[in-house]
C-alpha positions in Angstrom: 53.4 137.3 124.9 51.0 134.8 126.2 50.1 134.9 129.9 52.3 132.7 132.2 50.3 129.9 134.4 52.9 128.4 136.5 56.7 127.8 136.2 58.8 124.6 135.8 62.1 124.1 137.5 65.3 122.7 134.9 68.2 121.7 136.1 70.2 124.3 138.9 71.3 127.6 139.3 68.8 129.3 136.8 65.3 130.2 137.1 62.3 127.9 136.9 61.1 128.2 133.1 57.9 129.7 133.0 54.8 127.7 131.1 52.6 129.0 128.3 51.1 127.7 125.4 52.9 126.4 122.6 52.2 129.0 119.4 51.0 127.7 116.5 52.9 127.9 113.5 50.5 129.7 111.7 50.4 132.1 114.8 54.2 132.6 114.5 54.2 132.8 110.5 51.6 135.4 110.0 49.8 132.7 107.4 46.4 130.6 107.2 48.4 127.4 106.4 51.7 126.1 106.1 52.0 124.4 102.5 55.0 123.7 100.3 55.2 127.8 99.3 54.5 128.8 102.7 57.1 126.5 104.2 59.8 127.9 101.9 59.2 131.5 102.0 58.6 131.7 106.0 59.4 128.0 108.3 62.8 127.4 106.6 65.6 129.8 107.5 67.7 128.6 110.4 69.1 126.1 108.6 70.2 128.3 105.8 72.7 130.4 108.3 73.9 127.2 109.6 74.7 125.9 105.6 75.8 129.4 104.9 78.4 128.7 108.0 78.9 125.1 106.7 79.4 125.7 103.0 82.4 127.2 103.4 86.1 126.7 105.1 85.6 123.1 105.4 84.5 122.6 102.2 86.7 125.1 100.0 89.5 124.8 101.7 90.2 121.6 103.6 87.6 119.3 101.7 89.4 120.5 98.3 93.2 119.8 100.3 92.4 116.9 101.6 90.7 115.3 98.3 93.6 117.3 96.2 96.4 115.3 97.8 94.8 111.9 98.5 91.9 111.4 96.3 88.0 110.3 97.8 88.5 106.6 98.8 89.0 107.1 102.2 88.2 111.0 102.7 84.4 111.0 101.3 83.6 108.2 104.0 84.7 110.8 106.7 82.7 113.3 105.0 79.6 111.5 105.2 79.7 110.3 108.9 80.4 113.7 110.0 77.5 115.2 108.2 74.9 112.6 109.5 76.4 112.7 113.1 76.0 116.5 112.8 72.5 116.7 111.4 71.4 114.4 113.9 72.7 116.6 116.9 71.7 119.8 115.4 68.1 117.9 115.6 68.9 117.6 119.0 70.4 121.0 120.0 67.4 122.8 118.1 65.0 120.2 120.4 66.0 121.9 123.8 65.3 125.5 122.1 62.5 124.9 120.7 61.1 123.6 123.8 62.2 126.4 126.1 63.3 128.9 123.7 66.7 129.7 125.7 69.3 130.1 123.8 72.0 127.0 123.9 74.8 129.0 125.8 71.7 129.8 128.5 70.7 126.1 128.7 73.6 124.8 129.8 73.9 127.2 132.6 71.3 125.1 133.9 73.5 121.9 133.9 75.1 120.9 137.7 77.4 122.8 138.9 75.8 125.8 137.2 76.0 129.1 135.2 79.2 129.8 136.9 81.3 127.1 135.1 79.6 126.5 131.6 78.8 129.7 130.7 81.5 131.4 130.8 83.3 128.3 129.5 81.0 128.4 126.1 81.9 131.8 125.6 85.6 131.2 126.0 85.3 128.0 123.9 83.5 129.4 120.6 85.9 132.5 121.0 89.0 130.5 121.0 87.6 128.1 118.3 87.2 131.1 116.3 89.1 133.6 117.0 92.2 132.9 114.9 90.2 134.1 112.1 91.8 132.0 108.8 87.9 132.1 107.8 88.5 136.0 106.9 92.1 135.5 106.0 90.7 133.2 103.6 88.0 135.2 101.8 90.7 138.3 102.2 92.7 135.7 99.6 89.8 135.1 97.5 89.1 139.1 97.3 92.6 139.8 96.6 92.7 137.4 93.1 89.6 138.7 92.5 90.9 142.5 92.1 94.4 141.7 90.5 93.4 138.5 88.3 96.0 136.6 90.1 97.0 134.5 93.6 98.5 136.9 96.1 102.1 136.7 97.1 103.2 134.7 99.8 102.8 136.6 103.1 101.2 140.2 101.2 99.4 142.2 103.5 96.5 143.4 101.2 94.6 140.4 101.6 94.8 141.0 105.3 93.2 144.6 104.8 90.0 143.1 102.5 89.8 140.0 105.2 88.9 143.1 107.5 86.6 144.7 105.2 84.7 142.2 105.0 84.4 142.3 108.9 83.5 145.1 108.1 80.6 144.7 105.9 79.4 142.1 108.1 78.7 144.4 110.9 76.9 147.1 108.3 74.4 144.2 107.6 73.2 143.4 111.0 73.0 146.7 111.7 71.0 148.1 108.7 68.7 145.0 109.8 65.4 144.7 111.4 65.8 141.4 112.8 69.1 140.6 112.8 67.9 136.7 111.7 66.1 137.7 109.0 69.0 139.3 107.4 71.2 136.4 107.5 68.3 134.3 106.6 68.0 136.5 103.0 71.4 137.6 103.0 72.5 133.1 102.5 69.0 132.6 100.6 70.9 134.5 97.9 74.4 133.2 98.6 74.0 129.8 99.2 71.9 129.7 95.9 74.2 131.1 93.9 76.7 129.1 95.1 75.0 125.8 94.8 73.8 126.1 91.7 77.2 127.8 90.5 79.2 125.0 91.3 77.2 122.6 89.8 76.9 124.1 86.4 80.8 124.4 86.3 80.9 120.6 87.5 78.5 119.6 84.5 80.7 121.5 82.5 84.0 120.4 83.2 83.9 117.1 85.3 83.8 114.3 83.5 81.0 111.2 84.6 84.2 108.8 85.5 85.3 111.6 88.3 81.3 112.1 88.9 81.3 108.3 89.7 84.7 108.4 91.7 83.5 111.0 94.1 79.8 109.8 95.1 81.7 105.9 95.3 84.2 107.5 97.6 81.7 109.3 99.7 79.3 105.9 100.2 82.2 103.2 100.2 83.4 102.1 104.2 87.3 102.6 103.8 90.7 103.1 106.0 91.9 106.6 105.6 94.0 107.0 102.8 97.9 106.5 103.7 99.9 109.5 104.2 96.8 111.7 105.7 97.5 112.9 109.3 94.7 112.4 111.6 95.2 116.0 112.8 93.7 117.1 108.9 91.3 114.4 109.2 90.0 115.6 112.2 90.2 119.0 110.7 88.2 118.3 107.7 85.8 116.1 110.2 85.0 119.0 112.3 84.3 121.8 109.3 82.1 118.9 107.3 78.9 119.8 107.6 79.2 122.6 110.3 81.7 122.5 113.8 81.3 119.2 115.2 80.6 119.5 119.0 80.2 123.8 119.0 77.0 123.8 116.1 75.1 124.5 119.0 76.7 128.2 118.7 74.5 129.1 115.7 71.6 127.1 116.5 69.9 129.6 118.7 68.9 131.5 115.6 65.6 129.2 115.9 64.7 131.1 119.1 65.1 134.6 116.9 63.0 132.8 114.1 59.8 132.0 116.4 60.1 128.6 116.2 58.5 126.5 118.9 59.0 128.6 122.7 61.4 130.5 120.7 58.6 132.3 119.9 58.0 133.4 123.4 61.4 134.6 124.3 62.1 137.1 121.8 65.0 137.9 119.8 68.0 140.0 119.1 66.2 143.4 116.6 68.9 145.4 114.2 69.3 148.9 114.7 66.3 149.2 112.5 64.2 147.2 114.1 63.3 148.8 117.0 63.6 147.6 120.9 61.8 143.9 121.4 61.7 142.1 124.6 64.3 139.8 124.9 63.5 137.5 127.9 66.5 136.3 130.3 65.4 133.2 130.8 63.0 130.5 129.2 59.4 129.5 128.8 58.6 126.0 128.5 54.8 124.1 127.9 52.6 122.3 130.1 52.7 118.7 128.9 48.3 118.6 127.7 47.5 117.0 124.0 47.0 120.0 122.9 50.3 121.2 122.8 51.8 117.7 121.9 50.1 118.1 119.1 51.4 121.5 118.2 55.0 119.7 119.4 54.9 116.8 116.6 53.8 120.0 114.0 57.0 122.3 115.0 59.3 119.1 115.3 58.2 117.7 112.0 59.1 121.6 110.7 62.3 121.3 112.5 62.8 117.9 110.6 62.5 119.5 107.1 64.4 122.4 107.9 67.4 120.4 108.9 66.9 116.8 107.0 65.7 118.4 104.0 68.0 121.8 103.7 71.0 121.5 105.9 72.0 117.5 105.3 71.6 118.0 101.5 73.3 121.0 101.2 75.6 119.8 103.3 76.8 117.0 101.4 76.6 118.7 98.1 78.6 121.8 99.5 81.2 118.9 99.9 80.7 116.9 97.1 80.5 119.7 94.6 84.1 121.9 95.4 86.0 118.5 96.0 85.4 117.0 93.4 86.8 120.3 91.2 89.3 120.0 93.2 89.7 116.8 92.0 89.5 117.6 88.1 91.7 120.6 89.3 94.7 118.5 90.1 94.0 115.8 87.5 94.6 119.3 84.6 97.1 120.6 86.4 99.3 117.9 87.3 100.1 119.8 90.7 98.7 119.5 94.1 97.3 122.2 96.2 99.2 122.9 99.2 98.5 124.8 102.3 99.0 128.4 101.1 97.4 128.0 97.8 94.3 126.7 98.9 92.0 128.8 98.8 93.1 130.0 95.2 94.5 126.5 93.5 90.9 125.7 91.5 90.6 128.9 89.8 93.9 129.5 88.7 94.0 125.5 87.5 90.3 125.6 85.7 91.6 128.9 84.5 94.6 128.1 82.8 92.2 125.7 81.1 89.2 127.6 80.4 90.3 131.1 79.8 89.7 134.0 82.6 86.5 133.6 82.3 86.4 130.7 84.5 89.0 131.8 86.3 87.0 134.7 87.7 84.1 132.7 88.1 85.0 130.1 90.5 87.0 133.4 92.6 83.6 135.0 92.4 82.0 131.6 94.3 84.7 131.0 96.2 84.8 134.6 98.2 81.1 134.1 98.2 82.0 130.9 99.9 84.1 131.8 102.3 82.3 135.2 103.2 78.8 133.2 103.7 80.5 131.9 106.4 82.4 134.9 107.4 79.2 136.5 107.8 78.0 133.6 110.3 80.8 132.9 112.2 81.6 136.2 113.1 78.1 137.2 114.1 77.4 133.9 116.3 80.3 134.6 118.1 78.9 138.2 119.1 75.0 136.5 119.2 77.0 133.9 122.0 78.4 136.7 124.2 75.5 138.8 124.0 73.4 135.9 125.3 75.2 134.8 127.3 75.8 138.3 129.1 71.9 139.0 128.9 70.9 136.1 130.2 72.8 135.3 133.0 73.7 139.5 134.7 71.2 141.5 136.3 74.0 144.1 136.4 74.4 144.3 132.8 70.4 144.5 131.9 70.1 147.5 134.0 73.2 149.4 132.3 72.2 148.6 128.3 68.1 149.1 130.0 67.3 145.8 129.0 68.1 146.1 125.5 70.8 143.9 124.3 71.9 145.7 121.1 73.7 148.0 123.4 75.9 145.3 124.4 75.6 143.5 120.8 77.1 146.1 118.3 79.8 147.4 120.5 81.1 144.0 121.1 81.4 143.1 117.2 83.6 146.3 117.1 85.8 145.0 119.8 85.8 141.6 118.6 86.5 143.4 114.8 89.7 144.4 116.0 90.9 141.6 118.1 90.6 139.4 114.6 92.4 141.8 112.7 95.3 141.5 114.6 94.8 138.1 115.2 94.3 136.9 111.6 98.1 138.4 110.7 99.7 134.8 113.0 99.8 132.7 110.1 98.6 131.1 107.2 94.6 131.4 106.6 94.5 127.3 106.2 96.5 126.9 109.2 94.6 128.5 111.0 90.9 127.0 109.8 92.5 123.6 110.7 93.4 124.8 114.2 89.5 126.0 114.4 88.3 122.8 113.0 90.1 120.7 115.7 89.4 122.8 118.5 85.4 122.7 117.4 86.1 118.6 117.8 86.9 120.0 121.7 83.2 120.6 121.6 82.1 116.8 121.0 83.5 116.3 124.5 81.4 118.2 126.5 78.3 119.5 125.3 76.3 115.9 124.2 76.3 115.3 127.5 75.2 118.2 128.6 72.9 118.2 125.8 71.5 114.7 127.3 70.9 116.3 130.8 68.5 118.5 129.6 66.6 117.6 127.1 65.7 114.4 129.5 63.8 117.0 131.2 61.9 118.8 128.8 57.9 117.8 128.8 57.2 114.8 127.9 56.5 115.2 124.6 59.5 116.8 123.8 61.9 114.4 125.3 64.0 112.0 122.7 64.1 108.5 122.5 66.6 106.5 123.6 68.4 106.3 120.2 69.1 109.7 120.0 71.2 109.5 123.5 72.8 106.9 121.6 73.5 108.9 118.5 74.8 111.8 120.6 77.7 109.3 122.0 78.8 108.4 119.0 79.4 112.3 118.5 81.0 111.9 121.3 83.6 109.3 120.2 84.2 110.0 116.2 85.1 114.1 116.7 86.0 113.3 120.3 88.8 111.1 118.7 90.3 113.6 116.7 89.7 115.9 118.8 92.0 113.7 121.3 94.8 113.0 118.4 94.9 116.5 117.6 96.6 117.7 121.5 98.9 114.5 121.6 100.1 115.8 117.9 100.3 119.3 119.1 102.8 118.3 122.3 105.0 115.8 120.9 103.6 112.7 118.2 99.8 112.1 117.3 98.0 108.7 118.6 96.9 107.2 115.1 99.1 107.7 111.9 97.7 106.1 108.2 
């Protein structure tokens, strides 16, 4: 830690940030320089949890459903928006952390009234989002085909039993961690890999150029949704494009564990092998010299490849790639995937085609698929509440002695077995599309928040006036759907196609 010159106040109700030096990322690496090898094997990472998150129930279940019953004229335009409108305020989510290094759920404790309203209203909000749990229902599914070489039965429990096995496992990986980061970092080097380059050598194999052509038109072609489509699944597919709409903020704090920027400052969240680190409880911010806006413009521009250069294209081909089997999927089949058989429709089509072969193959990407962002979800929602708790109660630091993994791993056990119940309520794509629109919920609160404080970062570190802009329109598209999605819940939506 670098000794502390002065302090800053930000916004209310929390303390002033303290002021140190920016690190330099060679400082934070543990390298000389940062080149092209350097920059893969230790500044990107971030970005990889958030695709491992985002490749995944949007894109294998309601990308597939929604392409599967309407075709891409129409749906890939969605698609596209979403995933630009969500890089761009991931950019801007990761800008306050890097700059202070508090987590996102601690920032907007500092936003008038205070602590007392949005942080526990974060909490509540990424719980509820998430807590219905048809992202482990699904890869339960996935599991389930995978053992017994066919779809499960409508309503069959065992798929229930792996979804909380994989739970499960997710909690053995963070623990046997040092850094709980690192692990997801590695753990979605590996899956998202295999996954991206999976997909696309069964596309090559069994998509033909005319459907190549059909998809990337449908996701660059301006068009009306497609009639028939409720706006409730557009907005469903809208909000798990790319990541969560208006609640990405939820896994972005894993550039504060990564060192990046005054992230680097703060501390992080160790695994059970890891040891005790220092995990401050509030934020450290840098005094505005040229010295660190230069080192500012070097961590943004890393912040920029991380997200522009990882996250956006894996994005889109995480979309581009399962929909458009999907697609091919339907056209062989001459059915239509509905909601139950979602998660299960491309293998058992491809494989009535291609032998077992293929159909085990695409089951073994699709529970990586779904358990890549098992593995996320269900952490960030435990990485939230832990932060949250840390940060903002004396009370609680004293008890756990100022080390958080004594709140962090008990929690994922209780919040283990509030899913497993939870996740037996319904259907598992019933219940992503109830996440998805509640995630929109997110687009109407936090931009604006977001705007608050990052106005009143250090000058360097403050956006322009186009990225207030950008934020809006966040604000309005998922906002939208978000809006559609209660008036459709209590009695008829807004907008029908």
């Amino acid at each position: 830690m670098t000794e502390v010159s002065s302090t800053r106040p930000l916004g209310v109700s929390r303390p002033d940030l303290a002021v140190a030096d920016l690190p330099a990322p060679e400082e934070v690496f543990k390298v000389s320089r940062i080149g092209p090898k350097e920059l893969i094997k230790f500044a990107v990472g971030p970005s990889l949890i958030a695709l491992g998150i985002s490749i995944g129930s949007g894109e294998w279940l309601l990308g597939p459903q929604a392409v599967g019953q309407y075709g891409f004229i129409g749906v890939g335009w969605v698609i596209t928006i979403s995933a630009l409108l969500q890089t761009f305020y991931n950019v801007e989510i990761s800008r306050y952390i890097m700059a202070t290094g508090e987590a996102p759920v601690i920032g907007w404790g500092r936003v008038p009234p205070g602590f007392l309203l949005w942080v526990p209203l974060s909490v509540f909000v990424v719980i509820f989002a998430f807590i219905a749990g048809g992202w482990a229902a699904s890869a339960g599914q996935g599991v389930y085909a995978l053992v017994h070489g066919e779809v499960p039965p409508a309503g069959a429990e065992e798929p229930r039993l792996w979804a909380i096995a994989l739970l499960l496992l997710v909690f053995l990986i963070t623990a046997a961690a040092r850094r709980v980061s690192r692990a997801l970092e590695l753990a979605n080097w590996i899956m998202v890999g295999a996954i991206l380059l999976g997909l696309l050598v069964i596309d090559l194999f069994v998509v033909p150029f005319s459907q190549w052509w059909e998809a990337i038109r449908g996701f660059v072609t301006p068009s009306a949704p497609p009639a028939g489509i409720s706006a409730t699944q557009l907005g469903a597919l809208a909000g798990f494009t790319a990541l969560a709409s208006g609640l990405n903020w939820y896994v972005m704090g894993h550039y504060r564990d990564k060192g990046y920027g005054m992230g680097y400052r703060t501390g992080f969240i160790s695994g059970m092998r890891g040891g005790r680190t220092e995990l401050l409880s509030s934020g450290v911010t840098f005094p505005d010299d040229e010295k660190n806006q230069k080192l500012w413009k070097r961590w943004y521009r890393l912040l920029l490849t991380d997200m522009w250069g990882v996250f956006f294209v894996g994005a889109i081909l995480g979309m581009l790639l399962p929909t458009m089997l999907m697609a091919r999927a339907v056209e062989m089949s001459g059915d239509r995937p509905t909601t139950a058989n979602v998660p299960t429709f491309v293998a058992a089509a491809l494989g009535d085609e291609y032998g077992r072969g293929m159909f085990y193959l695409i089951l073994i990407l699709g529970v990586l698929i779904l358990f890549s962002t098992q593995l996320g979800i269900f952490e960030a929602m435990v990485r939230v509440t832990t932060d949250a708790a840390h940060g903002t109660s004396t009370r609680l630091r004293t008890l756990i002695e100022g080390d958080p993994r004594r709140f962090y791993y008990p929690f994922m056990l209780v919040l283990l077995v509030i899913i497993a119940v939870v996740l037996h309520l319904a259907l598992p794509v019933s219940l992503v599309q109830w996440s998805a629109n509640m995630s929109n919920l997110g687009a109407l609160i936090y931009p604006f928040l977001l705007m608050y404080l990052n106005s009143r970062l250090p000058k360097a570190a403050r956006p322009r006036w186009y990225h207030h802009l950008i934020l809006v329109l966040n604000f309005l598209f998922f906002g939208f759907f978000f809006v559609n999605f209660i008036a459709d819940f209590v009695g008829d939506p807004l907008v029908t196609f």
